[in-house]
VEXMARTI-854195 format. One record per atom (N, C-alpha, C): residue in one letter; x, y, z. Coordinates in steps of 0.02 Angstrom, whole numbers, plus 50000, padded with zeros to 5 digits. Layout:
REM VEXMARTI-854195
AXYZ;...
END
This chain:
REM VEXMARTI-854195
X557455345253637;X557415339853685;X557755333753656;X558015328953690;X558345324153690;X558035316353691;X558095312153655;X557865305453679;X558375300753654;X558565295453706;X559045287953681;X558545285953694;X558795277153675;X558495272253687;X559015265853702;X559155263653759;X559595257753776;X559255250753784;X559895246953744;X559485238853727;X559905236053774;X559575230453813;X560285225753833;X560625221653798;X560255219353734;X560835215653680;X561155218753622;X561525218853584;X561595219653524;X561125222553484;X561245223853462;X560995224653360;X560115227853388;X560225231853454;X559495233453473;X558925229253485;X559135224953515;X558615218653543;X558625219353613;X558095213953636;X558145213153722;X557835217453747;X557745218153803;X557255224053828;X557745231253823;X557275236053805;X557555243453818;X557045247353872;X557475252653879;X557355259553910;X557425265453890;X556885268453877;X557005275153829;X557015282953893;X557505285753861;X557745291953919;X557565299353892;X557375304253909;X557335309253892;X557595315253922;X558025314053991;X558215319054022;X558685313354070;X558935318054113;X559475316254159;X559125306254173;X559675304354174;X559485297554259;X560035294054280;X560015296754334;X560725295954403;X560795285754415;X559995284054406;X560285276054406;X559955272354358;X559955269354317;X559635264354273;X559565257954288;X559925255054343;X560045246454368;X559215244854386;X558855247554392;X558235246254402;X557595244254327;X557935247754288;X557755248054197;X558085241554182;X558705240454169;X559075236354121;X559585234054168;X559705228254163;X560245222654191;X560745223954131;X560845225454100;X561695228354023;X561185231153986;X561805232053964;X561675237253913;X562285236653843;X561895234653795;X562555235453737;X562585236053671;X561705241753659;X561595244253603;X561285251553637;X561225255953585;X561035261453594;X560745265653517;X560155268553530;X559755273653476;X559775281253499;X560275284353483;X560015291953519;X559725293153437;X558945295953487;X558465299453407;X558545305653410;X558795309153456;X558965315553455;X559345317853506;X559665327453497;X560045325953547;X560535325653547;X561095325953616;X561595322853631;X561765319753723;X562095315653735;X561955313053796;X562515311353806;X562675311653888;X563305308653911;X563345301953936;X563425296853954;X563195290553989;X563915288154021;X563795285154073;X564175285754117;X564255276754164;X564925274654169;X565005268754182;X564865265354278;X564535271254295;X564445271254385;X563715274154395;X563335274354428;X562745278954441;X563005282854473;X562615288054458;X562675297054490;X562885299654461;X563245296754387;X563525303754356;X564495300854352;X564575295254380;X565145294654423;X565465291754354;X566205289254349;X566425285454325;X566645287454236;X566845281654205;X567035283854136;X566475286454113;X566695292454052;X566045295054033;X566045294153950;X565555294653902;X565765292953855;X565125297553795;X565415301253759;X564795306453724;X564505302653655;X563805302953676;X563475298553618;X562935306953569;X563175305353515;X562655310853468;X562125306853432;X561705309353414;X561105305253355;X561505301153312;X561255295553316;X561615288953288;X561405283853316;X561435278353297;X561185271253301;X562005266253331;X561965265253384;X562525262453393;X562405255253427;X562355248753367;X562405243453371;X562645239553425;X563245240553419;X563485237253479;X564085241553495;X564095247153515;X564555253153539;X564825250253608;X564475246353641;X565035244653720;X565595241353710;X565755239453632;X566365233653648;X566875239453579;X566475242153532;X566845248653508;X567205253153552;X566905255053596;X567025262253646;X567495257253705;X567675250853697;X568055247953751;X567425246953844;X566995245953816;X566615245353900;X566345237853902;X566185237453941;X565805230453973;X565085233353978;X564805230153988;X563895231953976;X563825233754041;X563935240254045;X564015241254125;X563975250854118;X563375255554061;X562855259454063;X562705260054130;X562725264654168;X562235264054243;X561995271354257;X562145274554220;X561945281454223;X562005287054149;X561425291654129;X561565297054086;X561385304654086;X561605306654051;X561605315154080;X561435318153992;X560845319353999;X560645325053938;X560995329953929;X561245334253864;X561605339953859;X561235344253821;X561015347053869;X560515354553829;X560735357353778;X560645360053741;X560495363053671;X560775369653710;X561185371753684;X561615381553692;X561895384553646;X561735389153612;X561855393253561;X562185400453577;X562455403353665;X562885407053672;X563515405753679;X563725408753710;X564645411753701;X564905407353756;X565575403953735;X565815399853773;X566375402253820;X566555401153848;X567065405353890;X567135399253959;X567715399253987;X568175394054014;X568715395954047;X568855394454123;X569575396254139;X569945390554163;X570325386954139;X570715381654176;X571355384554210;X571435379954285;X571895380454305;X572335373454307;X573075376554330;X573555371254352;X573515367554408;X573595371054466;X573275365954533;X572625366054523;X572335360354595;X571785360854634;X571435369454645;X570975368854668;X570515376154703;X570745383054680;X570715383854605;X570965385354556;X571695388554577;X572175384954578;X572845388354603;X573315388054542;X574095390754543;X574415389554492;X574375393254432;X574635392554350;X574435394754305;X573635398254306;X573195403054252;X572645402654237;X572625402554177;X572165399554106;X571975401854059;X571465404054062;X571095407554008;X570455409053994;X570485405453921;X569825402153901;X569705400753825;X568985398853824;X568775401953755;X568295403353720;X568225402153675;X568745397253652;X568655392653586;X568885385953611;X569055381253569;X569485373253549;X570065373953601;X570415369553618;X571115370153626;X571385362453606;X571635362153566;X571895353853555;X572445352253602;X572835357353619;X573255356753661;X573415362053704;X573405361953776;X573555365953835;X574265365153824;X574755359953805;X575615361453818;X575775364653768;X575365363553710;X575755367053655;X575395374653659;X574885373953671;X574635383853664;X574895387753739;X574725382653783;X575105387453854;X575545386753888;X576065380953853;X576515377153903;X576275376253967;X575655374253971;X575445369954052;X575455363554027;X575675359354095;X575685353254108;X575045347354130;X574655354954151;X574335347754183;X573655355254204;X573085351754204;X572465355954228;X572155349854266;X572135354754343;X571825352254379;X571285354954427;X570855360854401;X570535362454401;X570105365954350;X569805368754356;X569285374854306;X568605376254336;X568285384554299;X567645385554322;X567495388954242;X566795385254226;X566465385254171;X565985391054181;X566175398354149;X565815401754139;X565125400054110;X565165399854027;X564725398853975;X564895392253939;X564415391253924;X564255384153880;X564305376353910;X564555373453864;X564605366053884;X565085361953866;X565665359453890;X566295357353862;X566325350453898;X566875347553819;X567185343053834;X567875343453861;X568175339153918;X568965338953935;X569285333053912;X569645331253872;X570015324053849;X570735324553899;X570915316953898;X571595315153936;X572095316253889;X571975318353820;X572515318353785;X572455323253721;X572995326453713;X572955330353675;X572415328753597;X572355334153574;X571895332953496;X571305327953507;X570975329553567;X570315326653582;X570235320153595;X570885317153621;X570875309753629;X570695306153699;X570705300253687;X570945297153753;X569985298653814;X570135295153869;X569555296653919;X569235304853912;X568555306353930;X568395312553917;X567915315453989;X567935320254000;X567605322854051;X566865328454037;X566455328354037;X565785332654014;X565885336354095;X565825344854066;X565925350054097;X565275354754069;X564735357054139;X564325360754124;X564585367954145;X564075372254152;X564425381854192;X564365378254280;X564875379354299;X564875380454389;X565645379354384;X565685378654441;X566715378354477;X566905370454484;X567395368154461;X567675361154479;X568335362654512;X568245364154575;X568945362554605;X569505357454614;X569275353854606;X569505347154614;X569265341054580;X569785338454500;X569565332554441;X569815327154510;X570305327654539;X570395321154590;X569825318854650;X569565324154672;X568905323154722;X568245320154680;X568435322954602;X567965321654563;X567785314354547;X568395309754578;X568395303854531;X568815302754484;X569225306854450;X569585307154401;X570415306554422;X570475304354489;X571195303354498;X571765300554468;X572075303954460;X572715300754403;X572635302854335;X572095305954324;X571945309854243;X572005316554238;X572635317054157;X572755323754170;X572425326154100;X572005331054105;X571565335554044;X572165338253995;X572265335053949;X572595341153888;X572255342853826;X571685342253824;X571445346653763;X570715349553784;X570355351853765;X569575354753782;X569195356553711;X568775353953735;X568315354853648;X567575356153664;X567305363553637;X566615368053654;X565995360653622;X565615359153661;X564865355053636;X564585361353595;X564595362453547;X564295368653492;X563615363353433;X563915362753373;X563725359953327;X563945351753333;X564125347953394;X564055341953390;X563355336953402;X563075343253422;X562195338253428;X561885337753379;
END
């Protein structure tokens, strides 16, 4: 099981809110947010409620003042717990929308989709097993997307318009 704890000031002061599972809105908890304690765990937190918006992966760690590190404005409004999974990962991205175009399958890392498959661009996928990360840029960089098992037809319907996935990295031993 999982627990943060979000401060609205700095250095873990100000009032907090401690989380232990999903919550779609927090504006009711905390007016900012711009320290963070995950005591265990790992969690996604998210710059929109519902899940919506930049997303940003926090592991056990004490993060002082991480909103102006990680580039955000105190503007936390939503987080998503990441369960604990110890089976087999497996992954198919595609090139278009509603999985059209190229397919891969992968079951490990990929730092790079152009250099391992010469694809350009993934704009879809359906997550068999496990729990993955999607980055905008190759070798795990840049904006990131948290991907559970079901079908994503569509990163542009998703919110993610104008972002193109080039690397993928399995949530394994990062919690």
């Amino acid at each position: 099981m999982g627990r943060i704890i979000f401060y609205e000031d700095r250095n873990f002061q100000g009032r907090s809110y401690e989380c232990m599972s999903d919550c779609s809105d927090m504006t009711s908890y905390l007016s900012r947010c711009h320290s963070c304690r995950v005591e265990s765990g790992c969690f996604m937190v998210y710059d929109r409620p519902n899940y919506m918006g930049n997303q940003y992966f926090m592991r056990r760690g004490e993060y002082a003042d991480y909103m102006s590190m990680m580039g955000m404005r105190d503007c936390i409004r939503s987080c998503r717990m990441i369960p604990m999974y110890r089976g087999q990962y497996r992954m198919r991205i595609y090139e278009r929308e509603n999985f059209g175009g190229q397919m891969y399958e992968l079951m490990d890392d990929c730092d790079s989709i152009m250099d391992r498959y010469r694809m350009s661009d993934c704009m879809s996928c359906h997550v068999m097993d496990g729990h993955w990360l999607m980055y905008e840029q190759p070798h795990y960089r840049g904006r990131m997307m948290y991907l559970r098992p079901g079908e994503y037809r569509s990163f542009r319907e998703m919110g993610m318009s104008g972002m193109r996935f080039m690397s993928m990295r399995r949530i394994m031993d990062m919690c």
